[in-house]
TISE-314936 format. One line per 3 residues: number of its first residue (from 0); their letters; for each residue x, y, z of C-alpha. Coordinates in pm, 1 decimal. Each point is the difference from the previous one (the first is absolute). Example, Ala and Ser with C-alpha at 12.3 -4.5 7.8 and 13.67 -1.06 7.14 Angstrom:
<rs>
0> as> 1230.0 -450.0 780.0 ~ 137.0 344.0 -66.0
</rs>
This chain:
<rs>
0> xxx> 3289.3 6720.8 -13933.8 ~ -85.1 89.3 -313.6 ~ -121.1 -399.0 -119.2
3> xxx> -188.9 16.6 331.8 ~ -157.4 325.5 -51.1 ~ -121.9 -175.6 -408.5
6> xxx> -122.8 -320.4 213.3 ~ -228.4 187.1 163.5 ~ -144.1 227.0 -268.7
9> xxx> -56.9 -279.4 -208.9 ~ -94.1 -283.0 252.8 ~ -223.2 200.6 264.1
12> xxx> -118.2 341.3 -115.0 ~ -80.2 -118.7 -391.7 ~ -233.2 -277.9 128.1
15> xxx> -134.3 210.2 303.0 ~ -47.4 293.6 -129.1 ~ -23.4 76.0 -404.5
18> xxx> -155.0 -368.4 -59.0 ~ -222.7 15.6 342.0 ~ -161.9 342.6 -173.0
21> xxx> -12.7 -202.1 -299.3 ~ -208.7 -280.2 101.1 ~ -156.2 231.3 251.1
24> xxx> -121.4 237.3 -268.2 ~ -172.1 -281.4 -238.9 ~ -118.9 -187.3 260.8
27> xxx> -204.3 306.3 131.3 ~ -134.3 63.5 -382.0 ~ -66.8 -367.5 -33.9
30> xxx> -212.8 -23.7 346.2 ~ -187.6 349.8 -21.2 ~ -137.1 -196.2 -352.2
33> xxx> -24.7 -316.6 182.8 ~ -236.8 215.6 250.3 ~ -201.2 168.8 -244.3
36> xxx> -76.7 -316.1 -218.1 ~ -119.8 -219.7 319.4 ~ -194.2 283.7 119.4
39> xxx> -194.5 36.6 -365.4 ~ -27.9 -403.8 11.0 ~ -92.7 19.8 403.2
42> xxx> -246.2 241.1 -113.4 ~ -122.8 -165.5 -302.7 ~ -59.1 -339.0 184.8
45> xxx> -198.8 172.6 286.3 ~ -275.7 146.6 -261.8 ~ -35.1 -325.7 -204.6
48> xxx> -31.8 -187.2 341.6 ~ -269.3 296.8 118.6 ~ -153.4 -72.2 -313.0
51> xxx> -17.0 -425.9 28.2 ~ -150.5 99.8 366.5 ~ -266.7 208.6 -164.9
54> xxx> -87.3 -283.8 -234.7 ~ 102.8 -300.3 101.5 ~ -100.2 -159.0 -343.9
57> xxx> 283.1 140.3 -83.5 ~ 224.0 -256.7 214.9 ~ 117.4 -279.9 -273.9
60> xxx> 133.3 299.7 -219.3 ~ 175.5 70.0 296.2 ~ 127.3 -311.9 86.8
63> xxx> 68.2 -61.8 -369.0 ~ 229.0 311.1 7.9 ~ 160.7 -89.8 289.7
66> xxx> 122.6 -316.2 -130.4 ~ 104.9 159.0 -334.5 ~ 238.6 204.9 263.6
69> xxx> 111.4 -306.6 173.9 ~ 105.7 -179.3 -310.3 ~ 214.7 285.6 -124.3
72> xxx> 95.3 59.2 350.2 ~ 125.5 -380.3 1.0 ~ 162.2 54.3 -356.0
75> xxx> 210.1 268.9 135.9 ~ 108.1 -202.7 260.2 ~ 68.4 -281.9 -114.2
78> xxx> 258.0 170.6 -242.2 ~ 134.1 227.5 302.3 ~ 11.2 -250.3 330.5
81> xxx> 202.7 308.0 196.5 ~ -354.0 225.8 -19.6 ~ -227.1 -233.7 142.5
84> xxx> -70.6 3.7 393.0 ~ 80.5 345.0 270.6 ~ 231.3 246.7 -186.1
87> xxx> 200.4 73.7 335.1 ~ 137.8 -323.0 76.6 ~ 94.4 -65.7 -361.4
90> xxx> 175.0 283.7 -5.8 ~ 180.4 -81.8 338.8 ~ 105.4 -278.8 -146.3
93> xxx> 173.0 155.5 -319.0 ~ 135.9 192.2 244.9 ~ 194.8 -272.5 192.3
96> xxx> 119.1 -158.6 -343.8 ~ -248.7 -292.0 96.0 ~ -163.9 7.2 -349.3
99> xxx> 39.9 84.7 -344.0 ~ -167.1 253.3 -212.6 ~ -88.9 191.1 -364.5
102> xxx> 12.8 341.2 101.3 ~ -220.2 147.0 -337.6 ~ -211.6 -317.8 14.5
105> xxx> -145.7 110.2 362.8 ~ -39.5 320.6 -35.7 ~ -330.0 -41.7 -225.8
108> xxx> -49.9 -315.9 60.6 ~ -52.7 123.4 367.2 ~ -160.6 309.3 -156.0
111> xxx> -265.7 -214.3 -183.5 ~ -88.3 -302.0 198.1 ~ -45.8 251.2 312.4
114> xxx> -254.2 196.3 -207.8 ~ -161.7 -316.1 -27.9 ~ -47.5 -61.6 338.2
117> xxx> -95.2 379.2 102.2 ~ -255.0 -57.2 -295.5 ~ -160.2 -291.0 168.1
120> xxx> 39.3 100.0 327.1 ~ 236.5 -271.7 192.0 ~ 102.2 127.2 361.7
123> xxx> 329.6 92.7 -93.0 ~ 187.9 349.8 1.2 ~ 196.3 176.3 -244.2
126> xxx> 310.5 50.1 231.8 ~ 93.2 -349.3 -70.6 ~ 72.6 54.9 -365.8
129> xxx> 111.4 365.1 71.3 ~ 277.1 -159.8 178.2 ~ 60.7 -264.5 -200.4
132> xxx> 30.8 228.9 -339.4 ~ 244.2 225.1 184.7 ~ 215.9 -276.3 31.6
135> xxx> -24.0 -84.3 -416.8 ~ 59.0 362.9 -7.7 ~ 379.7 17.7 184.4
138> xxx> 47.3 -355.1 -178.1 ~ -34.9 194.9 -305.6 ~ 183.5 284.2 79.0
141> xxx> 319.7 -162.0 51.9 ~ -77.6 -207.2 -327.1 ~ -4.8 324.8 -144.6
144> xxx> 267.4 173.4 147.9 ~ 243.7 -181.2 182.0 ~ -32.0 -384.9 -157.7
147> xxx> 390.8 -86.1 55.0 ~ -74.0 118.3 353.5 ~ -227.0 -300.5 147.4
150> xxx> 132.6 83.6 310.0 ~ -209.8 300.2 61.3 ~ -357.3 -189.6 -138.7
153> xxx> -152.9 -96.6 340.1 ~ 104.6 328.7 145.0 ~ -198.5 171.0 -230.3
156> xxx> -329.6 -251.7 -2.2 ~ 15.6 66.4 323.1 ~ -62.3 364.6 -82.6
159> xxx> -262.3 -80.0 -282.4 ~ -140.1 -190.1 281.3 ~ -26.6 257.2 291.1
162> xxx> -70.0 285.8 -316.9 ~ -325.3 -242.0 -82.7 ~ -98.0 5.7 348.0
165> xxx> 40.9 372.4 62.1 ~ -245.5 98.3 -305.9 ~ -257.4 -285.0 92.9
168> xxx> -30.4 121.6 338.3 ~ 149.1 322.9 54.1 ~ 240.4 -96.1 301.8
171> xxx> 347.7 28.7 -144.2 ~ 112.3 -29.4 342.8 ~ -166.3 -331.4 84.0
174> xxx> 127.3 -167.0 -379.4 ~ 347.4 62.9 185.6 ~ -58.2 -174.8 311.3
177> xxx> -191.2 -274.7 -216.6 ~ 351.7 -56.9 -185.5 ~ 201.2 -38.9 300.6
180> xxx> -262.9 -187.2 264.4 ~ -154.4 -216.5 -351.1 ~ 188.6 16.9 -289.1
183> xxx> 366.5 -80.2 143.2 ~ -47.1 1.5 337.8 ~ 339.4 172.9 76.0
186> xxx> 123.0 400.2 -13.7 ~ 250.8 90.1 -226.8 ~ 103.0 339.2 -73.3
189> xxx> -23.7 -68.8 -401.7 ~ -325.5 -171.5 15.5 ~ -141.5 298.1 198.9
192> xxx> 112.9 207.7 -246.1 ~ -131.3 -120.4 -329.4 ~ -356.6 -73.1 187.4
195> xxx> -44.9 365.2 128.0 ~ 131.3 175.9 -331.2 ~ -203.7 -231.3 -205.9
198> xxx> -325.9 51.3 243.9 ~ 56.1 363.1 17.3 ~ 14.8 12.9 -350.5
201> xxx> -280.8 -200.8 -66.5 ~ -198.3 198.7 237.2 ~ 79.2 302.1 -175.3
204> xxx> -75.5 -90.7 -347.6 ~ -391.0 -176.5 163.7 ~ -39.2 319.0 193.9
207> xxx> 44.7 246.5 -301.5 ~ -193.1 -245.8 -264.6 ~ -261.9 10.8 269.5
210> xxx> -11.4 370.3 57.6 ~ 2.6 78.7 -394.7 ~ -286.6 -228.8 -36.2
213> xxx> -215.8 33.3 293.8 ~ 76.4 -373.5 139.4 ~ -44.2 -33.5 339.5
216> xxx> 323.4 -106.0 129.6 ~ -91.4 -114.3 369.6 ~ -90.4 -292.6 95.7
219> xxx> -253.4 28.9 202.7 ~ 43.2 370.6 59.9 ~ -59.9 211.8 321.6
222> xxx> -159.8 -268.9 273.4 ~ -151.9 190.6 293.6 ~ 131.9 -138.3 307.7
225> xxx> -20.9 72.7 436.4 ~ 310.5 -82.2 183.0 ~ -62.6 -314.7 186.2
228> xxx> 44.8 105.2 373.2 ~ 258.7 -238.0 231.7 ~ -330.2 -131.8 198.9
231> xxx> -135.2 -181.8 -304.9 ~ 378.1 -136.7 -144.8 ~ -146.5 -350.1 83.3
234> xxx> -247.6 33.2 -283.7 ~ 311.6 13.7 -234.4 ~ 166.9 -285.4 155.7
237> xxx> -354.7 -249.2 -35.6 ~ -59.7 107.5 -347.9 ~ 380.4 -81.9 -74.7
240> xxx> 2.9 -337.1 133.3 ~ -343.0 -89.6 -162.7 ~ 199.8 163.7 -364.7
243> xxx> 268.0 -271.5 110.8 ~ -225.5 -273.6 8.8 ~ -181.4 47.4 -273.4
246> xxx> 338.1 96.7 -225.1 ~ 110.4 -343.6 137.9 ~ -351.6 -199.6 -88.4
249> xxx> 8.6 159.1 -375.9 ~ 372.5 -142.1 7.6 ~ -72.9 -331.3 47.1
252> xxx> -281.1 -21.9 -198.5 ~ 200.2 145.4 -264.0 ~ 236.5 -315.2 84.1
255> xxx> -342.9 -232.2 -72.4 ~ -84.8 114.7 -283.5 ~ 285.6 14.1 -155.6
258> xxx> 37.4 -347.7 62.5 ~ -338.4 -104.2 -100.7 ~ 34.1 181.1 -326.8
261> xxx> 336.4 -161.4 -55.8 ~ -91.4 -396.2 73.7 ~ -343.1 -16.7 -2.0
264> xxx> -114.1 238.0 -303.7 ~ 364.0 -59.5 -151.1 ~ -199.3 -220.2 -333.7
267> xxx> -203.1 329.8 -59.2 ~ 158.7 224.8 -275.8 ~ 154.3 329.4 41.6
270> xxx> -202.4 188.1 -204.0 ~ -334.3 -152.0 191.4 ~ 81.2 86.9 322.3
273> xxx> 51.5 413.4 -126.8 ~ -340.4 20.6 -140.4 ~ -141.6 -162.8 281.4
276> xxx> 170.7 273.2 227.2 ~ -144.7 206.8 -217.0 ~ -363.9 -115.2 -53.4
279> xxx> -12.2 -24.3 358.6 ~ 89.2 344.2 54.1 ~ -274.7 100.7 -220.7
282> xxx> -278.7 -165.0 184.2 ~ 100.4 89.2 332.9 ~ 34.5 401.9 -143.1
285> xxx> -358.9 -9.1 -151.0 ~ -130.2 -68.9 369.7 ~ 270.2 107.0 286.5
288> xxx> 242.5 317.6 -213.0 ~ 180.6 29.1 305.1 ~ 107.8 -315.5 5.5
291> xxx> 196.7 41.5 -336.3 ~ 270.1 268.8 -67.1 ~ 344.1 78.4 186.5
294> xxx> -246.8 126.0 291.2 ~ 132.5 380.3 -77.6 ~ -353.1 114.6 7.2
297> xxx> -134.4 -253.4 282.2 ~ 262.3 184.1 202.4 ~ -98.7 359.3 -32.7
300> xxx> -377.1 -69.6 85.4 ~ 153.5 -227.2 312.1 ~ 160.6 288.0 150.4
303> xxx> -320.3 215.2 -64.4 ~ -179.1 -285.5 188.5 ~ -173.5 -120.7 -232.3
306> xxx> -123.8 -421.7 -28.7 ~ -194.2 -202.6 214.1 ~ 274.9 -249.9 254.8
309> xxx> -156.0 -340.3 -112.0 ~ 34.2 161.7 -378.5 ~ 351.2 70.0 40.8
312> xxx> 52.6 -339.2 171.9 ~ -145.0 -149.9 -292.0 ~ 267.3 240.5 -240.9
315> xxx> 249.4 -117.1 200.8 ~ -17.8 -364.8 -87.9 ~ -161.1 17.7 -368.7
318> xxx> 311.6 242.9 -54.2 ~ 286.5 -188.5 177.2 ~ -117.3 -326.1 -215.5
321> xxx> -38.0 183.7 -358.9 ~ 355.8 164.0 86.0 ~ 182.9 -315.0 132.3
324> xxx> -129.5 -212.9 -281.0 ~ 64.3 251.6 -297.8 ~ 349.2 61.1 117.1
327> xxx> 104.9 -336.5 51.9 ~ -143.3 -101.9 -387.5 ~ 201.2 305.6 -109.2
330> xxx> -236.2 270.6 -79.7 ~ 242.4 316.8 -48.6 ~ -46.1 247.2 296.3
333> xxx> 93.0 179.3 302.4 ~ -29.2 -116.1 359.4 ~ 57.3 308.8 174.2
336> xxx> -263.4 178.5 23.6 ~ -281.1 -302.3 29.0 ~ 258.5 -107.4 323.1
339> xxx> -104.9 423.9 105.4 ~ -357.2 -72.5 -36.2 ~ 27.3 -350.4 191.6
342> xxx> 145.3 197.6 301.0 ~ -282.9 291.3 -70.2 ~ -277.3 -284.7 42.3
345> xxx> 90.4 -115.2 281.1 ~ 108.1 359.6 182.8 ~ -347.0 133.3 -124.2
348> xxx> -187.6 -340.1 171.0 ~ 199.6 14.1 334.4 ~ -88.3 409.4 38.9
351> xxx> -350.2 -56.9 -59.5 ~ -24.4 -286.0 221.2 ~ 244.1 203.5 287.9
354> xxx> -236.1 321.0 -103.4 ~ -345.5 -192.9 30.6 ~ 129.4 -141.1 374.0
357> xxx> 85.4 320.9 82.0 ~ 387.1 -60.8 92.3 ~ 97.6 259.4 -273.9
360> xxx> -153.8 342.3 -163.4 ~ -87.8 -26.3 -340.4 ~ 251.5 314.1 -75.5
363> xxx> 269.7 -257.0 17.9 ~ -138.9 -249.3 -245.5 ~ 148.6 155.7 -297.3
366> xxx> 398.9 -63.7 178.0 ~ -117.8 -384.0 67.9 ~ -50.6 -17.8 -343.4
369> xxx> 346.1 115.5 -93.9 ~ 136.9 -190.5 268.2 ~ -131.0 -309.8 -132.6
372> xxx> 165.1 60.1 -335.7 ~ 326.4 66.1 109.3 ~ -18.0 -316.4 245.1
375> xxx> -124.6 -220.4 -256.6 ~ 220.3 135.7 -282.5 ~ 309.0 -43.9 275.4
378> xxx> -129.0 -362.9 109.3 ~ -58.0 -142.6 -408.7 ~ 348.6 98.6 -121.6
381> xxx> 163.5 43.1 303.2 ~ 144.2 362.6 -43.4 ~ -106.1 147.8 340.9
384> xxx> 216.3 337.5 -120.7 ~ -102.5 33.4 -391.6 ~ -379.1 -51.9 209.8
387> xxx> 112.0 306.8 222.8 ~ 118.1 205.4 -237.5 ~ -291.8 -49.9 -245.6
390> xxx> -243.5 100.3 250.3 ~ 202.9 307.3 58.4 ~ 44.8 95.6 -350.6
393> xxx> -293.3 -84.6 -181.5 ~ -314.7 -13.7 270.0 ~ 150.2 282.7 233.7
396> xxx> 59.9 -189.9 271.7 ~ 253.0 210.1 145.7 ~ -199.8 152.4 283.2
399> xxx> -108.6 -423.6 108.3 ~ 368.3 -98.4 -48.6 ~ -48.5 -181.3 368.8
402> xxx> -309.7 -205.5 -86.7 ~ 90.0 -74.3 -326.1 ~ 363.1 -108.6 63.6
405> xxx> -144.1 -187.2 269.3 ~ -234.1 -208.1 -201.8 ~ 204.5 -54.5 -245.4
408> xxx> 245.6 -142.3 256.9 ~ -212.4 -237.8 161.0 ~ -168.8 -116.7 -326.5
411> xxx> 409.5 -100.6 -73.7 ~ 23.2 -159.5 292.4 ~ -300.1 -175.2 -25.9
414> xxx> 110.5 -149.2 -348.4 ~ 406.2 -48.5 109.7 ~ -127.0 -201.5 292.3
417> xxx> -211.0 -258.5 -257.0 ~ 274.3 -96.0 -185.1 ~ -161.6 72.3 -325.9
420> xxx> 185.4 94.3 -285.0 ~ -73.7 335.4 -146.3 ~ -263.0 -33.8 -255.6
423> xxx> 224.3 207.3 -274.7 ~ 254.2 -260.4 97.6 ~ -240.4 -249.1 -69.7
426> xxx> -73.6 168.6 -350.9 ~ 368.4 34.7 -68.2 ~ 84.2 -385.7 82.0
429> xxx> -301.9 -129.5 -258.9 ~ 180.3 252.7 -286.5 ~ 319.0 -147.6 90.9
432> xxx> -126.8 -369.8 7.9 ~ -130.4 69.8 -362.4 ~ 314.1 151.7 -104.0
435> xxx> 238.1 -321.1 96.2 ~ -220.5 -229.8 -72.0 ~ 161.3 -333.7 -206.4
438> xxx> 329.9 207.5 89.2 ~ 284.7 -235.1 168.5 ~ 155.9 251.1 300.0
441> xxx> 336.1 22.4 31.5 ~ 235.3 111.2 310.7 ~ 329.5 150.3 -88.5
444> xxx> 312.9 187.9 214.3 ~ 249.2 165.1 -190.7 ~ 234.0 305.1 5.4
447> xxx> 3.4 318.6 -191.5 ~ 243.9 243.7 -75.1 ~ -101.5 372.7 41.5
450> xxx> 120.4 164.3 -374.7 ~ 103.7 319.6 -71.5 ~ -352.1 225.4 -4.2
453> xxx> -224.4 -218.3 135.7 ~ -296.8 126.4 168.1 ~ 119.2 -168.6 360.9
456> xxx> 275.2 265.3 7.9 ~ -47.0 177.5 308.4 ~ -310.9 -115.6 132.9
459> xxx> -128.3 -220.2 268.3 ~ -88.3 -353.6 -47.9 ~ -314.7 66.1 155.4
462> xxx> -83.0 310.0 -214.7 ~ 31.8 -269.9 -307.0 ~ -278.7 -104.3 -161.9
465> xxx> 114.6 -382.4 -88.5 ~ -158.4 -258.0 -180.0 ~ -261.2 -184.2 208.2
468> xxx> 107.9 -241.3 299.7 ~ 408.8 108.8 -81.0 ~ 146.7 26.1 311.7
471> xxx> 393.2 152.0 19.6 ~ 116.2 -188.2 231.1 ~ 346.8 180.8 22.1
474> xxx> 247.4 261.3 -144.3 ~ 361.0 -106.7 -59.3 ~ 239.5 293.0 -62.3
477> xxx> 298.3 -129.8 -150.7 ~ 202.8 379.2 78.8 ~ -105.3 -56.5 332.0
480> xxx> 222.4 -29.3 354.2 ~ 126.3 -385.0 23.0 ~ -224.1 -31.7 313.5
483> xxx> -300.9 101.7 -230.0 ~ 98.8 -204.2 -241.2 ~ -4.5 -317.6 203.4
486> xxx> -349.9 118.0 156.2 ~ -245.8 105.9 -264.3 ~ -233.2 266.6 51.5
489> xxx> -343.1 -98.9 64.1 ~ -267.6 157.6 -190.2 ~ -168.6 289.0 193.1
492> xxx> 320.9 99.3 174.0 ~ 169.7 357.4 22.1 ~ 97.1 -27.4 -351.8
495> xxx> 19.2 348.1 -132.0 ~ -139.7 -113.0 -341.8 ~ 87.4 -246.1 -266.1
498> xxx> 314.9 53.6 -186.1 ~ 165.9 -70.8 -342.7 ~ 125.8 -391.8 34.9
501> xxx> -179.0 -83.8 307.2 ~ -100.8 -370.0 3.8 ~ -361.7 -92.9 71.5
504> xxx> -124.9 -361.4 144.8 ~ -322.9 -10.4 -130.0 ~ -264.0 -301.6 56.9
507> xxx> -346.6 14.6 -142.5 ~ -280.0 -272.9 -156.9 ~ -186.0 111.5 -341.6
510> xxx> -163.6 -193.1 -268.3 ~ 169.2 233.6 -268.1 ~ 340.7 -59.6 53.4
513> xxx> 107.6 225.1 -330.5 ~ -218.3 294.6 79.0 ~ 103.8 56.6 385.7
516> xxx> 398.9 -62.9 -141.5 ~ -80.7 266.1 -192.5 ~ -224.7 247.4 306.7
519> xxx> 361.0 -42.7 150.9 ~ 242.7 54.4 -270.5 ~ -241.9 356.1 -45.1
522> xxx> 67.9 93.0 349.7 ~ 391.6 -85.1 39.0 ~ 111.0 -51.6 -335.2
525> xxx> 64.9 -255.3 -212.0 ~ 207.7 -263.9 88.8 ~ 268.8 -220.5 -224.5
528> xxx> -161.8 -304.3 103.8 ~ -322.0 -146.8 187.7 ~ 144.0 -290.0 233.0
531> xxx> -233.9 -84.2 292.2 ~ 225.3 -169.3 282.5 ~ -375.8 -171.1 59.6
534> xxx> -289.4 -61.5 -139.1 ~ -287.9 -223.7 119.9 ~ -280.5 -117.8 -246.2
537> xxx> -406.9 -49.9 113.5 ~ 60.0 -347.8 21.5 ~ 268.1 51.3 310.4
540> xxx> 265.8 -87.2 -246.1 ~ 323.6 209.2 40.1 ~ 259.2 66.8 -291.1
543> xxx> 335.1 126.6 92.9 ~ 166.5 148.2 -346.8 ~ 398.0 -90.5 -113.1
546> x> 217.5 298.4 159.8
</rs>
């Protein structure tokens, strides 16, 4: 009783709670000056831009300065690959083990390339990197605290992670549901705990920094909104399907691109291809603003109905190309909230064209709007519930729960029916081509004793975060009954827990053979000797070791 009682002090409530308010706690600090810095830049690069406008002779220095931000913006990436590209699905995959990381490194490298981009104006958010440094941050704190506990590290990125997100956008409650419906894709008691501690805590710290210095903390802050009445529900429905359809056009041309950059502009250099992002971005700001920026401002005048429809058509595309082309060369940024004002674009376009018809009052314009966020935001990444919830929590949807659930569903099913991978999955599968690459891939099944204090003890094998692609294919208990003994249990059975001894089958493919030996020797102890029963090379050649 009393071992069990230390196995669960030190193995669940030291990562979920002390280290969770740990990396909770910094990664609030670290975002609320994250926030303030890329609003002075935001704000810096709107006046010089106001002031190219009102002299246009003014455009080479401009364009000269913009490609002074691209090459340092390319020398900071090209010394920290893991920054470049959306923040959200990098971080997603550090999550799943998928890549490999410097936890200080990001942190300001992140920090200063995003300035850069914020300072020139690229179409990309600031949640992205929010997210991203949250996840350096719980690295960290077990580096800190708990290093001969590796065990607990992804639990606690995964609070860093859902921290970041609660201070970018103040929804604590949707970072949760982004860890379990994104990040993992799976509930787990432990995981849910370290993710709401750390956001809670994060939330706390950005709230109080913000009150003690007069930051506004909102998002968007109070949006006036009418309760869409049951007669006009269809409106919902037609602007979620056209959210679909357009989430699921921006995915495949972020497909095409991506593949035009990568074999047809492959000869071009690294370093060309960011200041051209950037120079780019410069011209199109002296002569369309809108067109540049997350779209944080573009949204607030949409849902005061402001812009012309064949000017917002026009947005739509000049943004949607400068976005899809700067993240796939790896300009550091944030996909989020450019994805909200995608789905604001087209809501705001569909109400005035329903309004001008006459099939809907204009009082209900402003919910389209939000509609259209939440449906394309829940169509892009395919999180129909972190969509939901985000609505709720951050743009007060609560009292258009029906209409905005309801887009947000059909815009899924829109997407689900295509076929089209996600397009953070698409993101994630480029980072983890880049990662392998020139690495042979090998497939090996073993067996693993469970030691004395291991982290297993006691928990489920689904509630275990293991090393990417492992699968446990059973649990032999050698203290067993003799008719368990002669039929293994399968994994996912009524096990109550992993115990001391237990014998795991474990199967999984990796390119870093010593590194995942040793993800698995952190979780169940280490083991007197490493002897695969199997393993099976890239080349379909198989090597069975001497027993």
């Amino acid at each position: 009783m009393k071992s069990k009682s230390l196995t669960y002090a030190k193995h669940i409530l030291m990562p979920c709670l002390l280290l969770s308010v740990i990396a909770g706690v910094f990664t609030g600090a670290l975002i609320f000056a994250f926030k303030v810095t890329a609003s002075a830049v935001i704000d810096l690069s709107g006046r010089l831009y106001a002031l190219v406008r009102a002299d246009l002779r003014l455009l080479p220095l401009l364009l000269l300065g913009a490609a002074l931000a691209g090459l340092a913006a390319a020398f900071i990436l090209y010394h920290a690959p893991n920054c470049r590209g959306g923040g959200i699905p990098t971080a997603v995959a550090l999550l799943r083990g998928l890549i490999s990381f410097q936890w200080l490194e990001s942190v300001f490298f992140l920090f200063a390339s995003a300035m850069l981009t914020f300072l020139c104006g690229v179409p990309l958010g600031n949640e992205g990197p929010s997210v991203q440094m949250g996840t350096a941050v719980g690295r960290g704190t077990v580096r800190a605290f708990a290093r001969k506990n590796a065990a607990w590290d992804r639990y606690i990125m995964t609070g860093g992670a859902c921290a970041g997100f609660a201070a970018a956008t103040g929804a604590p409650l949707t970072g949760i549901f982004f860890v379990f419906e994104e990040a993992h894709r799976r509930f787990s008691p432990m995981i849910f705990m370290a993710a709401a501690v750390s956001a809670l805590s994060g939330s706390a710290v950005m709230q109080a920094l913000c009150h003690a210095t007069n930051t506004p903390y909102a998002m968007f802050g109070e949006i006036a909104q009418a309760m869409l009445p049951l007669r006009h529900i269809w409106a919902a429905l037609l602007v979620g399907v056209a959210a679909g359809v357009c989430a699921l056009l921006f995915t495949k041309a972020y497909r095409a691109i991506g593949e035009l950059l990568k074999k047809g502009l492959s000869v071009i250099p690294f370093a060309v291809k960011i200041v051209a992002v950037f120079v780019c971005t410069a011209t199109v700001g002296c002569f369309a603003l809108h067109s540049i920026g997350s779209g944080h401002d573009l949204i607030h005048e949409l849902l005061h109905g402001k812009g012309l429809w064949y000017w917002l058509l026009l947005l739509l595309g000049i943004r949607a190309l400068l976005l899809i082309v700067a993240n796939r060369v790896g300009v550091t940024g944030g996909l989020f909230v450019p994805s909200l004002t995608f789905g604001a674009i087209v809501g705001a376009l569909l109400a005035r064209a329903l309004v001008g018809v006459g099939a809907l009052p204009e009082e209900y314009a402003v919910v389209m709007i939000l509609v259209g966020m939440t449906s394309f935001l829940s169509a892009s990444a395919r999180t129909p519930i972190t969509a939901i919830a985000f609505a709720i929590e951050v743009l007060g949807g609560l009292a258009n729960i029906l209409p905005l659930a309801l887009g947000a569903t059909f815009a899924f099913l829109v997407i689900e029916t295509a076929g089209v991978v996600a397009f953070n999955e698409t993101v994630i599968e480029g980072k983890i081509e880049d990662e392998n690459k020139g690495k042979t891939t090998s497939i090996i099944d073993t067996r693993l004793t469970v030691q004395e204090g291991a982290f297993v003890i006691g928990k489920e094998i689904r509630d275990i975060l293991w090393p990417p692609t492992c699968v446990v294919l059973s649990v032999h208990r050698p203290s067993a009954s003799d008719d368990e003994d002669e039929n293994e249990a399968e994994a996912g059975s009524h096990i109550p827990g992993i115990s001391v001894g237990d014998v795991l089958h474990v199967h999984y493919q990796t390119c870093t053979p010593s590194e995942t030996w040793k993800s698995l020797e952190a979780l169940v102890g280490v083991q007197s000797a490493h002897v695969p029963t199997r393993v099976v090379f890239g080349d379909g050649s198989q090597k069975v070791p001497d027993q």
